[in-house]
Every structure is written in structure tokens, then in C-alpha cells.
C-alpha positions as CSV (number, residue, x, y, z in Angstrom):
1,X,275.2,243.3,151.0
2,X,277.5,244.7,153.6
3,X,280.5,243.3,154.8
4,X,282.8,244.2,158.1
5,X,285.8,242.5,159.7
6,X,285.7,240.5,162.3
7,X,288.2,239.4,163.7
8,X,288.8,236.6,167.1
9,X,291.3,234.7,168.7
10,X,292.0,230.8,167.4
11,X,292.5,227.9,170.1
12,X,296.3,228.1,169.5
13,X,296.0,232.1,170.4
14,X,296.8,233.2,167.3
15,X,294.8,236.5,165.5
16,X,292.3,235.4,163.0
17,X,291.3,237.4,160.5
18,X,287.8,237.3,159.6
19,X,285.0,238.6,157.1
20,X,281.1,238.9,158.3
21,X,279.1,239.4,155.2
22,X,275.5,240.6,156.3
23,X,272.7,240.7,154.9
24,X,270.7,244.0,153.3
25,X,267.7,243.1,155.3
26,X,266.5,240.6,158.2
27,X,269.1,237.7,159.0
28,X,267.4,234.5,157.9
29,X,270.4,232.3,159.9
30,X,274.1,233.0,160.3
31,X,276.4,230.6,158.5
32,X,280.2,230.0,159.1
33,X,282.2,229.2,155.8
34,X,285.2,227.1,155.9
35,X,287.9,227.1,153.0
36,X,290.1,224.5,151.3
37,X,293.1,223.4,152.2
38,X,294.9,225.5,150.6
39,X,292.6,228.4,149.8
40,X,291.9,231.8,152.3
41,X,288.7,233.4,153.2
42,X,289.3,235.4,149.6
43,X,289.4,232.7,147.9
44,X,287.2,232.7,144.7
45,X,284.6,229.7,145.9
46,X,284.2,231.3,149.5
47,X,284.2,235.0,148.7
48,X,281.3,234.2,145.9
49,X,279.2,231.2,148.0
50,X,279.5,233.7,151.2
51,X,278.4,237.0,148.8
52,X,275.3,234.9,147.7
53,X,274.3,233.3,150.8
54,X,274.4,237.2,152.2
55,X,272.2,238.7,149.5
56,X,269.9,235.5,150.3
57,X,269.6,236.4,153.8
58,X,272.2,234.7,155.8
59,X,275.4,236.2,158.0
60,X,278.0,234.4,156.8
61,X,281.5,234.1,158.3
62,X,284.7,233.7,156.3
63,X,288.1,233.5,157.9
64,X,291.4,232.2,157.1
65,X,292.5,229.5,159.6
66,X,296.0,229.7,161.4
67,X,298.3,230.0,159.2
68,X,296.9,231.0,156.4
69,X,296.1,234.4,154.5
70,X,295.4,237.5,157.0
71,X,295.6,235.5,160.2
72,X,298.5,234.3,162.4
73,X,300.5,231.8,162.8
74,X,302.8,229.4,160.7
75,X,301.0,227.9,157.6
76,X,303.5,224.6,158.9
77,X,302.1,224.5,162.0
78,X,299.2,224.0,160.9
79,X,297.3,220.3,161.6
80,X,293.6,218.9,160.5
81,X,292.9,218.8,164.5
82,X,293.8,222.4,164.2
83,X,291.5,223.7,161.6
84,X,288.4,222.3,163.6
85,X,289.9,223.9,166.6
86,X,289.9,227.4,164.6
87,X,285.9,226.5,163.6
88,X,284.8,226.2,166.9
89,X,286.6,229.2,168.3
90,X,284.8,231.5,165.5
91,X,281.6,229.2,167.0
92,X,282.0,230.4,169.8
93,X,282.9,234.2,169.1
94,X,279.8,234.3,167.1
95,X,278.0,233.3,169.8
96,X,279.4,236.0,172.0
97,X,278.4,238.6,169.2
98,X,274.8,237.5,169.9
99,X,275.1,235.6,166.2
100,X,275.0,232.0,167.1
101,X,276.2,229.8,163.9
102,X,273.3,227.7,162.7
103,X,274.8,226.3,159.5
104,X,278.2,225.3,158.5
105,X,279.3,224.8,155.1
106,X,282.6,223.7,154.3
107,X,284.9,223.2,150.8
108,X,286.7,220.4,150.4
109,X,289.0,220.1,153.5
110,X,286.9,222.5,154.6
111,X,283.6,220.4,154.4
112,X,285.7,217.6,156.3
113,X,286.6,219.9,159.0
114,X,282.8,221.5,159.3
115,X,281.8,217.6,159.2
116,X,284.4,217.0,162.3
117,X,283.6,220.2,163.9
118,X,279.7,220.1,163.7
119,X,279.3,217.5,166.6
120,X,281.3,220.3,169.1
121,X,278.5,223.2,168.1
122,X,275.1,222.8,170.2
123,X,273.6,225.4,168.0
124,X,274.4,223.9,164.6
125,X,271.1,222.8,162.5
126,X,272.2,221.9,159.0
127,X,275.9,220.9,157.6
128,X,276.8,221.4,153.8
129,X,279.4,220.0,152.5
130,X,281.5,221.3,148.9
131,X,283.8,218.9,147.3
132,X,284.6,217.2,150.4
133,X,287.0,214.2,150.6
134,X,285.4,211.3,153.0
135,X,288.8,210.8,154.2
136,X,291.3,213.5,155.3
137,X,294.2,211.4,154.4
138,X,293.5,211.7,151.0
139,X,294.8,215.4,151.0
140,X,298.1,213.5,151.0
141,X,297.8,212.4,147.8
142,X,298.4,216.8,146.7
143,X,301.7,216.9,148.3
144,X,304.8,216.1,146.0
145,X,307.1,214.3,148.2
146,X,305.6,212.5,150.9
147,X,308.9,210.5,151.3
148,X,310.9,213.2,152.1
149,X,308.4,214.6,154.1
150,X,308.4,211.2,156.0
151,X,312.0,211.1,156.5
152,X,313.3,214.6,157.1
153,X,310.2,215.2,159.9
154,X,309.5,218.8,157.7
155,X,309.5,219.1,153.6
156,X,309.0,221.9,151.2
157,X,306.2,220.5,149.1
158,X,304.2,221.6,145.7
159,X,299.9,221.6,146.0
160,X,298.8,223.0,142.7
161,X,302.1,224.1,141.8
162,X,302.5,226.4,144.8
163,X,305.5,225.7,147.0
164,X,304.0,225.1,150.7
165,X,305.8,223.6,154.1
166,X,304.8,221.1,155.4
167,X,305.8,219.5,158.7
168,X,305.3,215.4,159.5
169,X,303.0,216.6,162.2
170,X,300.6,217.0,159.8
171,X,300.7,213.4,158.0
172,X,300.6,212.1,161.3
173,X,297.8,214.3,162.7
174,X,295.8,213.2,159.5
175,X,296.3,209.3,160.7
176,X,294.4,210.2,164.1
177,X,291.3,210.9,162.8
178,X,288.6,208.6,162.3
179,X,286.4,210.8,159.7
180,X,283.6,208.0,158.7
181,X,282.7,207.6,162.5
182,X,282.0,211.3,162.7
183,X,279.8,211.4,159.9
184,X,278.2,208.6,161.1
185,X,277.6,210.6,164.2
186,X,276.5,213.5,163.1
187,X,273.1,213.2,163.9
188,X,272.4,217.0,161.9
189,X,270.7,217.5,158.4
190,X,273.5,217.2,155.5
191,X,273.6,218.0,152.0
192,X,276.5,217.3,150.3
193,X,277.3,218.8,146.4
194,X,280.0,217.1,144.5
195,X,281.0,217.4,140.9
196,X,281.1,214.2,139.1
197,X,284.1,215.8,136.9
198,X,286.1,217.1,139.9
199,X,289.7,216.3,139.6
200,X,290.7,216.9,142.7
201,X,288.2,215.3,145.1
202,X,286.9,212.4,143.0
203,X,282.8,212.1,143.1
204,X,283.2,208.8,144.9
205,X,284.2,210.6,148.2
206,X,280.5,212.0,148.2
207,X,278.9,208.5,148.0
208,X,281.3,207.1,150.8
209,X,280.0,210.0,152.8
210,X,277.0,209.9,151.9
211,X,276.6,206.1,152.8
212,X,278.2,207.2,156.1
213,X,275.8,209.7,157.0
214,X,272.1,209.2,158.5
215,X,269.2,210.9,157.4
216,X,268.3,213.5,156.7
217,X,270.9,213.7,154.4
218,X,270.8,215.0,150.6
219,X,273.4,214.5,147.8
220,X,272.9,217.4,144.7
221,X,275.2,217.1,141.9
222,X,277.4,219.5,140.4
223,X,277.3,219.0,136.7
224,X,280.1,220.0,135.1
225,X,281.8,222.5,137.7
226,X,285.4,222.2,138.5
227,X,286.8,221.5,142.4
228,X,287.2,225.9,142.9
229,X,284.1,226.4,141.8
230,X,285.6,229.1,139.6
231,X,282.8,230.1,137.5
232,X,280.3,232.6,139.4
233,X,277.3,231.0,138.3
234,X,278.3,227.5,139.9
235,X,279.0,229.5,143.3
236,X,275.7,231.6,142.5
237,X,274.1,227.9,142.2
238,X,275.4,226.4,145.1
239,X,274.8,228.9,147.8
240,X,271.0,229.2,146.4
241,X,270.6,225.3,146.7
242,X,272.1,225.0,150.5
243,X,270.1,228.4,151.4
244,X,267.0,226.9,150.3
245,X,268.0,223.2,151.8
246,X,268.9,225.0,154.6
247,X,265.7,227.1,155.2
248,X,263.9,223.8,156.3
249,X,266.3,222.9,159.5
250,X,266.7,226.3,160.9
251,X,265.0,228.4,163.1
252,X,263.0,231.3,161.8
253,X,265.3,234.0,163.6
254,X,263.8,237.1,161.5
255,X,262.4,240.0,163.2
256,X,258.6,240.4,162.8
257,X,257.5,244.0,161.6
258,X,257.9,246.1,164.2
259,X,257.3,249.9,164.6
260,X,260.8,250.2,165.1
261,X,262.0,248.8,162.2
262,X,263.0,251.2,159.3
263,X,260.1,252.4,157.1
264,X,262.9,252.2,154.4
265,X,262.4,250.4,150.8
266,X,265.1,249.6,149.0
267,X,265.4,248.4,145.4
268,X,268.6,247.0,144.4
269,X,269.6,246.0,140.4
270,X,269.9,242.1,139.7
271,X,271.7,242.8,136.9
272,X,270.0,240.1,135.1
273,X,267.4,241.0,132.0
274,X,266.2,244.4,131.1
275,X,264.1,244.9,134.3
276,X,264.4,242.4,137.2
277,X,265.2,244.3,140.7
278,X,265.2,243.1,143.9
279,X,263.0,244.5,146.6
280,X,263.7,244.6,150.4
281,X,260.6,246.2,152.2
282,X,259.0,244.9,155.5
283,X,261.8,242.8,156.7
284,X,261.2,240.4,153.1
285,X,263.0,240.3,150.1
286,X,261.1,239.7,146.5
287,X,261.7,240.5,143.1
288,X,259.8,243.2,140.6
289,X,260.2,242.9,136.7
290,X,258.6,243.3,133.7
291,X,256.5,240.1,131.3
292,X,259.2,238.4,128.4
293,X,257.0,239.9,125.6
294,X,258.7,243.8,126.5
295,X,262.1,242.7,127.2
296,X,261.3,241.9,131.0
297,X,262.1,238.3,132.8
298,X,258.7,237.8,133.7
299,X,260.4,237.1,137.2
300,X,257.9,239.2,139.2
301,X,255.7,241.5,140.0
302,X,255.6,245.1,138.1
303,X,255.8,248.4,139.6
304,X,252.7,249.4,139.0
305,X,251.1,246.2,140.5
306,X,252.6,247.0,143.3
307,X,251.0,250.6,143.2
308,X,247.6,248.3,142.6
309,X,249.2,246.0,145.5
310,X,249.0,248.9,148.2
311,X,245.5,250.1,147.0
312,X,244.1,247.3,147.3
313,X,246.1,246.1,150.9
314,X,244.8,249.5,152.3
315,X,241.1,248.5,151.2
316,X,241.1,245.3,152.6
317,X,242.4,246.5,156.3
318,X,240.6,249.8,156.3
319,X,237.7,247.3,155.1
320,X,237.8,244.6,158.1
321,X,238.8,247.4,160.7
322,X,235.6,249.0,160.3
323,X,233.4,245.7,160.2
324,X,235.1,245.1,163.7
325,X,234.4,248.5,164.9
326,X,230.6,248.1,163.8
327,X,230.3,244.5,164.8
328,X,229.4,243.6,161.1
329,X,228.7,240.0,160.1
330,X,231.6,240.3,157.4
331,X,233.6,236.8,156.4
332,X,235.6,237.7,153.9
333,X,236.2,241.0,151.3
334,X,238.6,240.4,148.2
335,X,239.9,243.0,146.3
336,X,241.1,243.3,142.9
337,X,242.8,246.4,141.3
338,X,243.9,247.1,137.8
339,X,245.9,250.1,136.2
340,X,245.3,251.8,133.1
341,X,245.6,255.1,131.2
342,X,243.2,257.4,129.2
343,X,244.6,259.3,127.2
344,X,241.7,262.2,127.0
345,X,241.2,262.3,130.7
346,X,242.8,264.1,133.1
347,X,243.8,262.6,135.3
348,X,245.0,260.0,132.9
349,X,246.2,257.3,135.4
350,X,243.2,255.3,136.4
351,X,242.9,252.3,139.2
352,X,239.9,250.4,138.8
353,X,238.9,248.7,142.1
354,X,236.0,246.1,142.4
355,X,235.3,244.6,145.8
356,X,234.2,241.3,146.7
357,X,231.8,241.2,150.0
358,X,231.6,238.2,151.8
359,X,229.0,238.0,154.6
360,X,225.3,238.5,156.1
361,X,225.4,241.7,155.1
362,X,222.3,244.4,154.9
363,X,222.4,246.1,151.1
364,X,222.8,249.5,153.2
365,X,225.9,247.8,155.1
366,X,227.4,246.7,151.9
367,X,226.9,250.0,150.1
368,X,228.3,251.5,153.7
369,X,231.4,249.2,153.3
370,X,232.2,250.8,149.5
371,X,232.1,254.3,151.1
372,X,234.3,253.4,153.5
373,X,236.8,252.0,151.0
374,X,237.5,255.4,149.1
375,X,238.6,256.3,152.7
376,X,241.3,253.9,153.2
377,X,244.9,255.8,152.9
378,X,246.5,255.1,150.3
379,X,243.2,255.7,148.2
380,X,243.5,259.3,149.4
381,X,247.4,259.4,148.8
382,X,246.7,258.3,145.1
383,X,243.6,260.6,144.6
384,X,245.1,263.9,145.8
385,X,249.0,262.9,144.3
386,X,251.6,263.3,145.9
387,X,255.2,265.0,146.0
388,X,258.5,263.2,144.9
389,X,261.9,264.4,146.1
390,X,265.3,263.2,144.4
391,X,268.8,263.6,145.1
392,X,271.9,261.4,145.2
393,X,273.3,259.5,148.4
394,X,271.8,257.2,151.3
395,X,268.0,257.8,152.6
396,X,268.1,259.2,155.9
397,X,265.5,256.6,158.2
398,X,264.4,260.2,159.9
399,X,262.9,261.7,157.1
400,X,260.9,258.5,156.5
401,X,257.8,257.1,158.6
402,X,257.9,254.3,160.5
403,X,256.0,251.4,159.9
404,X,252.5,252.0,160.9
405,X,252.1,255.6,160.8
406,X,248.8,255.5,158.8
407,X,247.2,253.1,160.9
408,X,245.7,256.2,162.9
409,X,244.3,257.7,159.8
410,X,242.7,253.7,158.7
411,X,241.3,254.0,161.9
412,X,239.6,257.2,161.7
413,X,238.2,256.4,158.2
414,X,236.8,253.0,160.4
415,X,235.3,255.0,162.7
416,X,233.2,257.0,160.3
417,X,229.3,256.7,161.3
């Protein structure tokens, strides 16, 4: 994952400060995370859920509303009408960075404000929602003197212990909006994930929004997180449930395989069992590992069927290239590859390849078809060996082919009389 500032201008003109966190490989959908009330954009819960949604292939936007954090502006000017103001203007200067928002998620205040915003944001798919109150009024019930507040038209006040000003602006901004109608309105996919133990935001705000909502809607529960999400797991969790819940309502915006593309792979450490690795190559993202019984996850595929994996791709595209070429009568071929060692041969790596013909195929055309396999390219790569150079620091995409580069050779082999 990546991450680069961006910055934009809120609806009251104020700097906001932003964080894009990209992706390593092909943008799935670009998300815009909103914060708690009285959180930032570094905020534990936003700076984990917007690290995991990156690594699982979304552009995600953090950025501290007016007010607060890195941005502009006076925390005590700040208003509920103002924080959706500040989500649309980082809307809209997505948009103009040719990264159109597709999904909004939102913690506690934050998932009220995405709720209220959503309606305001054509290209919006899918809403998520994080310990969010069904009323906004009920962030009242954090500050320590409302009285005073009240009375005096501007109050210091104590939210989690941490002094904060306030001014009645605020309370009475709250009063103007009519938060159930919105989510009643919605009309856009919403999942909503509430802890049942959270202190703060009691789980009965996510049935009342719930019951609000239309379908499709989807409430997940939380177990036994708390209100910050503070563990990394429980962020870890919740950005791979709305990723995946997400997934279904938005538009397939990754790049097909294109010559242009990087002929880069890169294999990154989970940190999670002996083995497990993930795997970006060909604008997808998978994982490798190793079986339970030596150590591994069992989580994926091993490297050396992936070695087997290429052999037998090759085969099968060399294979149906050349049955075009020819104008042979072949349905189907299946191939299956296997590794192993011997340890009095040389060489001592062996692949064992068996080849399953499908079609009304001539003996002479079938034995034709198994000539033409020991041509495909990376047959010839793993027969004649190959050199491996290693140093320290970034690949450079020049020294690497592009995507496609062997076709020519697959099509010479094809063309073979």
C-alpha cells in the first residue's frame, strides 16, 4: 500500500487536509472514509479500516473535517450540516481527480454524516455505516454541560475527558435535521456493523436505522469490539466484510490486462503463519502458502504450483492456438502438471505433464498436438534453465517484459507444419 496527501478546499473555504491510501495493484472502487466526532483522519479506527480496504483494492480517502486535526478552521465552528458539507466537497474533488467516490463508510458521527451526505453523491453505490447513532442529537448526550452550553450561547465542554468548545450553534444545528427521513431515502445498498457491547453508541441505534432503511440493506454484528475499534483485528475485520459487501454494488472499474500494464510481480509478506504471501500479478491479487502439516496456512497455492501453473497455462494456449491455425476439430485440452525431485538424475527437478485431448481428432493429429506442447514457452524456459539476478531496492518496469512478449514465440511454435 501507498499513501499520498491530498489535500482540497471544504464548502466553508477552509484547507482540508487529506490522506489517499492506494492500492498496490488495480483500484477495485474508491471509498471516502468519514471519522467520529471527535476523532481525525489518524485516528486509530480510520487509519487501520482505510489501510485494509487499500491492501484489498480500494482508494480510500481520509480527511479531517473543518476544524479538526490537519485542516482549517475552528473545531467550534464546526456544525453536523457542516461535516456533510466537507463530504461532499472531497466528493466532488475526487471526482475532479478522475477518482469518482463509489462507497462511503462512516464511524459513528461519521456514518450519520455519510448516511446524510449519500443522497447529494450521484456516483455513490454502497453506504457502510460503523457505530453510527440513528439520531445525531444523541452526540449531545457526550457533552458535560449542556446547560451552560444552552445559556451562555458557547461552553467549554469534556467528550471522553478531553476539553472541547463548543458553540450553541451546534445543539441547535443538530435540532434541524431530520436523520430517520434520510435513511429512509436513501435508496443505496447499506450495511451497517454495530457492537452489541458499545458504550458509546448503544446497539439499538443500529436496529432503529436499520428499520429505517429499505433494502438492500444488511446489519453484521460486531461481537465484542469496543466503539474505536481499537484492536487491529476488529478494523482488519470490518474493512474485509464492507470490501466484500461492497464488491456486489459496484462497478468493476479494474483495468483489463493490457500490454501496457507492468510485466511486474510483486510478492508482499502477510505476516501471518510461517509461509502465507500475498501475490499481485496480472492486475489480481491472491495468496501463495505452504499445507498446515509443514508449518504453512494452507491459505493457497505453493510456489512451485505456480511454476506447474505456468507450464501448464503455456500448454493449453500454445495448444488451442495451433488447433485454430490448423482448423483442428479440438473441444477441449486439460492439462495437469505435477513437480517432483530425483535425486540420481540430473536434472533433478522434474515436471510431469499429461494432457487431456478433447475432440474428433485423427491419432496422427493428437500425437501432432503433444509435439507441439514441448514447444509452448515456458516449457522451453524450464528445459534450458534460466538466469536469476538479485540485488536490493525497487524493480525497474524497463528491465522487465511487458505482458505478452511471448505470445510471438506461442505463435511460431503454432505455426509449426
Amino acid at each position: 500500500m501507498q499513501s499520498r496527501r491530498f489535500d482540497f478546499q471544504g464548502e466553508g473555504g477552509h484547507a482540508l487536509a487529506g490522506t489517499l491510501d492506494l492500492p498496490n495493484g488495480p483500484v477495485r472502487g474508491c471509498a471516502l472514509f468519514a471519522h467520529c466526532f471527535t476523532c481525525t483522519k489518524s485516528s486509530l479506527a480510520a487509519s487501520r479500516v482505510s489501510r485494509a480496504l487499500a491492501s484489498l483494492g480500494f482508494a480510500t480517502l481520509l480527511f479531517d473535517f473543518t476544524g479538526h486535526g490537519q485542516s482549517g478552521g475552528d473545531f467550534a465552528d464546526s456544525s453536523f450540516s457542516g461535516s456533510i458539507a466537507d463530504i461532499c466537497a472531497a466528493a466532488d474533488a475526487m471526482r475532479v481527480a478522475g477518482a469518482p467516490v463509489s462507497l462511503l463508510v462512516g464511524h459513528s458521527l461519521g456514518g450519520a454524516a455519510v448516511l446524510a451526505a449519500a443522497g447529494n453523491i450521484s456516483e455513490v453505490a454502497a453506504v457502510a455505516t460503523i457505530g453510527a447513532p440513528a439520531d445525531v442529537a444523541h452526540v449531545q448526550r457526550l457533552f458535560s454541560d449542556v446547560d451552560e452550553l444552552m445559556q451562555r450561547g458557547e461552553a467549554e465542554v469534556r467528550i471522553g475527558g478531553r476539553p472541547f468548545r463548543i458553540r450553541r450553534t451546534f445543539i441547535d444545528d443538530l435540532a434541524s435535521h431530520d436523520q430517520r427521513l434520510r435513511i429512509a431515502s436513501l435508496h443505496k445498498p447499506l450495511l451497517i456493523l454495530h457492537a452489541p457491547r458499545d458504550e458509546v453508541v448503544g446497539i439499538e441505534n443500529a436496529s432503529e436505522i436499520f428499520l429505517a432503511a429499505r433494502h438492500p440493506k444488511s446489519f453484521l454484528s460486531l461481537d465484542d469490539a469496543d466503539h474505536l475499534l481499537t484492536r487491529p483485528k476488529d478494523a482488519e475485520f470490518v474493512a474485509s466484510i464492507i470490501a466484500t459487501w461492497a464488491s456486489r454494488y459496484l462497478p468493476n472499474v479494474s483495468a483489463p490486462r493490457t500490454r501496457e500494464q507492468s510485466g511486474v510481480v510483486t510478492v508482499v509478506d502477510t505476516g501471518k503463519g510461517d509461509f502465507q504471501v500475498e501475490i499481485i500479478a496480472g492486475g489480481v491479487r491472491f495468496l501463495a502458502d505452504e499445507p498446515p502439516e509443514v508449518g504453512g496456512l494452507g491459505s493457497g497455492p505453493t510456489p512451485y504450483d505456480l511454476v506447474a501453473a505456468g507450464l501448464g497455462a503455456c500448454t493449453v494456449m500454445t495448444l488451442r492456438l495451433y488447433a485454430r491455425r490448423k482448423n483442428l476439430p479440438l473441444d477441449r485440452v486439460t492439462v495437469s502438471v505435477g513437480h517432483s525431485r530425483r535425486a540420481s538424475h540430473q536434472p533433478a527437478d522434474l515436471f510431469t505433464r499429461r494432457l487431456q485431448i478433447e475432440g474428433a481428432l485423427t491419432e496422427d493429429q493428437h500425437r501432432r498436438l503433444i509435439e507441439i506442447a514441448e514447444r509452448c514457452p515456458v516449457h522451453r524456459t524450464l528445459e534450458s534453465g534460466a538466469a536469476i539476478e538479485t540485488a536490493e531496492g525497487a524493480l525497474d518496469e524497463k528491465l522487465v517484459e511487458k505482458p505478452g512478449s511471448n505470445v510471438p514465440e506461442r505463435e511460431r511454435a503454432s505455426a509449426a507444419e
